[in-house]
C-alpha positions as CSV (number, residue, x, y, z in Angstrom):
1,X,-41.3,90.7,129.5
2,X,-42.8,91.5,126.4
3,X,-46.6,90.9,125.8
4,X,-47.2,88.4,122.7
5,X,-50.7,89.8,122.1
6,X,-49.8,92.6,120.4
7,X,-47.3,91.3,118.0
8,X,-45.3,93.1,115.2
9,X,-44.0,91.7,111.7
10,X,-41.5,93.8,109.8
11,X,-41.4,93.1,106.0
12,X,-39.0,95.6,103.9
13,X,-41.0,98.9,104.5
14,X,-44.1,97.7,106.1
15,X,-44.9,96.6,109.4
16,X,-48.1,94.4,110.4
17,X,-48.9,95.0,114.2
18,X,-51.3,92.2,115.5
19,X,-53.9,92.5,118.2
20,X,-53.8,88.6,118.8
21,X,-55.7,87.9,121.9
22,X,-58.8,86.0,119.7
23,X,-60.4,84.1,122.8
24,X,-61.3,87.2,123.9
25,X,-62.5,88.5,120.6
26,X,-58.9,90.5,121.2
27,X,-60.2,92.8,124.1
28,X,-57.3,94.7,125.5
29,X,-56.3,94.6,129.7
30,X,-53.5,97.0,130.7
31,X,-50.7,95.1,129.9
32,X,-51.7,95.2,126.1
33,X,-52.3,99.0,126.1
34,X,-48.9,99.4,127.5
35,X,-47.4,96.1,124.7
36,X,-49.5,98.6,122.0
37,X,-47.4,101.5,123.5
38,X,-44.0,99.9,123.3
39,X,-45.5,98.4,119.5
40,X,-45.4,102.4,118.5
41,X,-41.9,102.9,119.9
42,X,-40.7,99.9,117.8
43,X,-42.1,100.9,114.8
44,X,-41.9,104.2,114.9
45,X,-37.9,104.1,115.8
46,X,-36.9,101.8,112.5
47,X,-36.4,104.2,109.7
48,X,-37.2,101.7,107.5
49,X,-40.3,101.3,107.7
50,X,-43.0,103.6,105.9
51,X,-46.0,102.3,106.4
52,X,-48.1,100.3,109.2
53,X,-50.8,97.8,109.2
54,X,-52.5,97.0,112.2
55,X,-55.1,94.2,112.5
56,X,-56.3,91.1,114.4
57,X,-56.4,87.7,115.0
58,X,-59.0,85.5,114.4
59,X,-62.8,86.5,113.9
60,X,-62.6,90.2,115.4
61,X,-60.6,93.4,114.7
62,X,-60.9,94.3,118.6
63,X,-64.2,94.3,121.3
64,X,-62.6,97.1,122.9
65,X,-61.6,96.8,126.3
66,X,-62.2,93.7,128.4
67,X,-64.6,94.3,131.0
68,X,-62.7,92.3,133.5
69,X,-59.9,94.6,133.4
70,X,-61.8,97.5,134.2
71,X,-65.0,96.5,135.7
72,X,-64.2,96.1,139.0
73,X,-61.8,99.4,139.4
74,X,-62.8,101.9,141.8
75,X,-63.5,105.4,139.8
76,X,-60.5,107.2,140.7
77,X,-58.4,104.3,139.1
78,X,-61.0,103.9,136.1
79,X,-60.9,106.9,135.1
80,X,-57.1,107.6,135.5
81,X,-55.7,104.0,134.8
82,X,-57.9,102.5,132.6
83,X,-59.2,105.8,130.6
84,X,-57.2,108.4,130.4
85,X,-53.7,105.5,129.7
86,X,-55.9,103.8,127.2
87,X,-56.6,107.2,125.7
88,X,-52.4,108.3,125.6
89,X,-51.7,105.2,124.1
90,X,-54.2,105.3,121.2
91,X,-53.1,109.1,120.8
92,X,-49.5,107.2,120.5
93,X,-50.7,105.3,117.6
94,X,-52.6,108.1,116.0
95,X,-49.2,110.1,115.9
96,X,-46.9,107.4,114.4
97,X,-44.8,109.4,112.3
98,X,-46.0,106.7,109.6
99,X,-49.4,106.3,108.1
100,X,-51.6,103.6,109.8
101,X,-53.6,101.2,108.5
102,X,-56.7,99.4,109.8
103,X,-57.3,96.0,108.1
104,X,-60.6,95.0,109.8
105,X,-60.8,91.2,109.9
106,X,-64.1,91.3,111.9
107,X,-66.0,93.4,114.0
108,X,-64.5,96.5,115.7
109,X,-66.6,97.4,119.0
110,X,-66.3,100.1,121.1
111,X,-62.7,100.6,121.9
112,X,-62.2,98.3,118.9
113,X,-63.5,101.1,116.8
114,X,-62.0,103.7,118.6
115,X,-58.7,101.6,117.6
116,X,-59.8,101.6,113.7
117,X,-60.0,105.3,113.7
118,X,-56.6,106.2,114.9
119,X,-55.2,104.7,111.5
120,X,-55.4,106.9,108.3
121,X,-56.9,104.4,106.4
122,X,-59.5,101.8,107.4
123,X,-60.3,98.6,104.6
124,X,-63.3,96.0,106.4
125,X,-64.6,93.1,105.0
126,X,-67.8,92.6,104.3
127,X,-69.0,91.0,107.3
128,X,-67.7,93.6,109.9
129,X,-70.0,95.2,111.9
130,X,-69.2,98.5,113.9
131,X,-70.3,100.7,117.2
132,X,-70.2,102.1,119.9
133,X,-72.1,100.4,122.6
134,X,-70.8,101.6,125.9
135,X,-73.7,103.5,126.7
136,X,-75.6,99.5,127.0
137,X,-73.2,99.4,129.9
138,X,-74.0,102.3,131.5
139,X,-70.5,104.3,130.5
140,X,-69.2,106.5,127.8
141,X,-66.8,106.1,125.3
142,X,-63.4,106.9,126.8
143,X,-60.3,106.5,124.1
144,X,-61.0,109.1,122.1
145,X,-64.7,108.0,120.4
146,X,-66.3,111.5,121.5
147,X,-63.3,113.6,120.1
148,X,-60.9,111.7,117.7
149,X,-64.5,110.0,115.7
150,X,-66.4,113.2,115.8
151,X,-63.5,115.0,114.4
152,X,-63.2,112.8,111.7
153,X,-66.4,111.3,110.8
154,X,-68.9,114.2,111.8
155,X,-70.9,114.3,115.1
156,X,-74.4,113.0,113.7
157,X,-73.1,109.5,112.7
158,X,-71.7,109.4,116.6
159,X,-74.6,110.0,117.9
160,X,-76.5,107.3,116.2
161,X,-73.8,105.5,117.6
162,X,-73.6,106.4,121.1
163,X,-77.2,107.4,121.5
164,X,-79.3,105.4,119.2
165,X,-76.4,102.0,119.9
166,X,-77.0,101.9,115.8
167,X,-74.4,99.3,114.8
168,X,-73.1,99.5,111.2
169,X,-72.7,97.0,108.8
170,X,-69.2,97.2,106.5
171,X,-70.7,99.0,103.8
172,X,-73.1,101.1,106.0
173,X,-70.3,102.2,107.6
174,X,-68.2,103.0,104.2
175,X,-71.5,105.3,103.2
176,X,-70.8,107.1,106.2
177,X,-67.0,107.3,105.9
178,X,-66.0,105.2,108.6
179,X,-64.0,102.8,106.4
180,X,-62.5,103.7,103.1
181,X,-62.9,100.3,101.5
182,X,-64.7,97.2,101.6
183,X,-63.7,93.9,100.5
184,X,-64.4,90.3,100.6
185,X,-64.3,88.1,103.7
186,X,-60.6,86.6,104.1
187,X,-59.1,89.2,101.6
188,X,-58.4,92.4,103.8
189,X,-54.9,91.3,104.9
190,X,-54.4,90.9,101.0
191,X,-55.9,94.8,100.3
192,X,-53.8,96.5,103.3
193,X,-50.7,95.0,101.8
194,X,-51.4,96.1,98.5
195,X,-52.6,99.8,99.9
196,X,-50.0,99.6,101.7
197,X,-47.2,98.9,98.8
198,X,-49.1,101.8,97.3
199,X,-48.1,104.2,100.1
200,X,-44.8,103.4,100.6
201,X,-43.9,104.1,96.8
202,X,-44.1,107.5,97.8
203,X,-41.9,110.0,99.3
204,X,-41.7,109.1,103.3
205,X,-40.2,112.5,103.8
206,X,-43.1,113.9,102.3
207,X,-45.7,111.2,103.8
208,X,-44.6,112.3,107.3
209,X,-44.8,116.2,106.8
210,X,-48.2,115.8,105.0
211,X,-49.8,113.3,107.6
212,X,-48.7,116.1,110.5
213,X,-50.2,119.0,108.2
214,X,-53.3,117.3,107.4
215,X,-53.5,116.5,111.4
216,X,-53.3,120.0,111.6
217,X,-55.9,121.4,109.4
218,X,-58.0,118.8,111.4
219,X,-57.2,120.1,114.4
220,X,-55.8,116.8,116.0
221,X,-52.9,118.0,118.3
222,X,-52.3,121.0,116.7
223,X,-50.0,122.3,118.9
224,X,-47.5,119.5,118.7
225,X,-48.1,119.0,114.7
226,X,-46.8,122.5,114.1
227,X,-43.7,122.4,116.2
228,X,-42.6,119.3,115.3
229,X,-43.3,120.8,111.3
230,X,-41.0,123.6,112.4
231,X,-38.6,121.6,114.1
232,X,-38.2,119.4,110.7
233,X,-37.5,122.7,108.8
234,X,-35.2,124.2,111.4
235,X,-32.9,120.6,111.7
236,X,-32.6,121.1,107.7
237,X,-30.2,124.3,107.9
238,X,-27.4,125.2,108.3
239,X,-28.0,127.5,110.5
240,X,-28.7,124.3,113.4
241,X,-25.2,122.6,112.3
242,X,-23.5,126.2,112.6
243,X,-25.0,126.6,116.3
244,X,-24.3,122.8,117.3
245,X,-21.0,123.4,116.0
246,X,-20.2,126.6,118.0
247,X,-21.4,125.3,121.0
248,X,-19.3,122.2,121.2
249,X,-16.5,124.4,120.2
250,X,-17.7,127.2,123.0
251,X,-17.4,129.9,120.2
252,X,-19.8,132.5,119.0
253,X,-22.0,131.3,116.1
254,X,-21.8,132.7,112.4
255,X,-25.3,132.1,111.5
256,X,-26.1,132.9,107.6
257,X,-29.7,132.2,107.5
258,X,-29.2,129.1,104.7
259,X,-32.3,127.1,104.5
């Protein structure tokens, strides 16, 4: 059965993905990592979409993880169930074929903010604050707010995070490139769409190659980013339709090296 707190919306070439769990400032359990999961197979299998916006409900982006759901695991379980799934499926989300982004209706904590930065493109309004506080609880950050924000923000501003707890206000965290824009409360949904009507105007051919190349000079999953790059290239001659060809015929191929 599908979960309803993660909810998706398909308009023309944009679809809005909803974290809508807002009595618990939409904290994820398990079964919403794994309805975020099945949210990126959805999306990312319509080719008609171009572009993703992913926000909340109510007055928070995302608290991160509820502590219910993973406070009482043993560490075995917490570190394989809890951090290491979370930390595949926001990797999922990172890797949508389609740019991401991040409309920040209120404050993204933790593995909220860990959620924010595997979109391209975050917009907050002005009220939102941001952070990092596991290490108040005696743990680390686990989906990816060592590596993912560290590779993307810088190191120093994580460690004021992690280390000091310094919590960011919207346009704090826009001087420290965090969030790309910042707008007025109850406007951002209003902003992403019209970002995102901006991105989808261009080429999505050209979208997808140039999100996986920019992963790439970032070093975010370099490995796959350049295969599937060369896989793109390859499916585009005819050399792949002459060697599909022979082999469901079961004779030799006549490759001509056509690009």
């Amino acid at each position: 059965m599908a979960d309803d707190r993660i909810r998706i919306e398909i308009e023309g070439t944009v679809a809005t993905m909803t974290v809508a769990r807002p009595e618990k400032l939409n904290a994820f359990d398990i079964d919403m990592l794994k309805a975020l999961a099945s949210a990126c197979d959805t999306v990312e299998a319509n080719r008609d979409v171009r572009v993703v916006i992913l926000t909340g409900q109510g007055k928070a982006f995302s608290a991160g993880g509820d502590i219910r759901a993973w406070g009482g695991m043993e560490p075995a379980a917490f570190g394989h169930d809890w951090v290491r799934f979370g930390h595949r499926v926001f990797e999922r989300l990172a890797t949508l074929r389609m740019p991401v982004i991040a409309a920040l209706n209120g404050h993204a904590l933790g593995g909220g903010l860990e959620l924010a930065a595997a979109a391209d493109i975050r917009i907050a309004e002005k009220q939102v604050k941001i952070g990092l506080p596991e290490t108040s609880l005696g743990m680390v950050p686990g989906w990816s707010g060592t590596q993912r924000l560290v590779s993307r923000f810088g190191a120093q501003v994580v460690r004021r995070m992690v280390l000091g707890g310094e919590m960011f206000t919207a346009e704090e965290a826009k001087a420290e490139g965090l969030v790309d824009a910042v707008v007025e409360t109850g406007t951002v949904m209003t902003a992403a769409r019209a970002y995102a009507a901006r991105v989808a105007s261009r080429g999505p051919a050209a979208l997808e190659i140039s999100k996986l190349m920019i992963a790439t000079a970032n070093g975010e999953d370099k490995g796959a980013a350049i295969e599937a790059l060369g896989s793109i290239l390859v499916a585009k001659t005819g050399d792949l339709k002459e060697g599909v060809a022979a082999f469901s015929e079961k004779r030799e191929a006549r490759f001509k090296g056509e690009w």
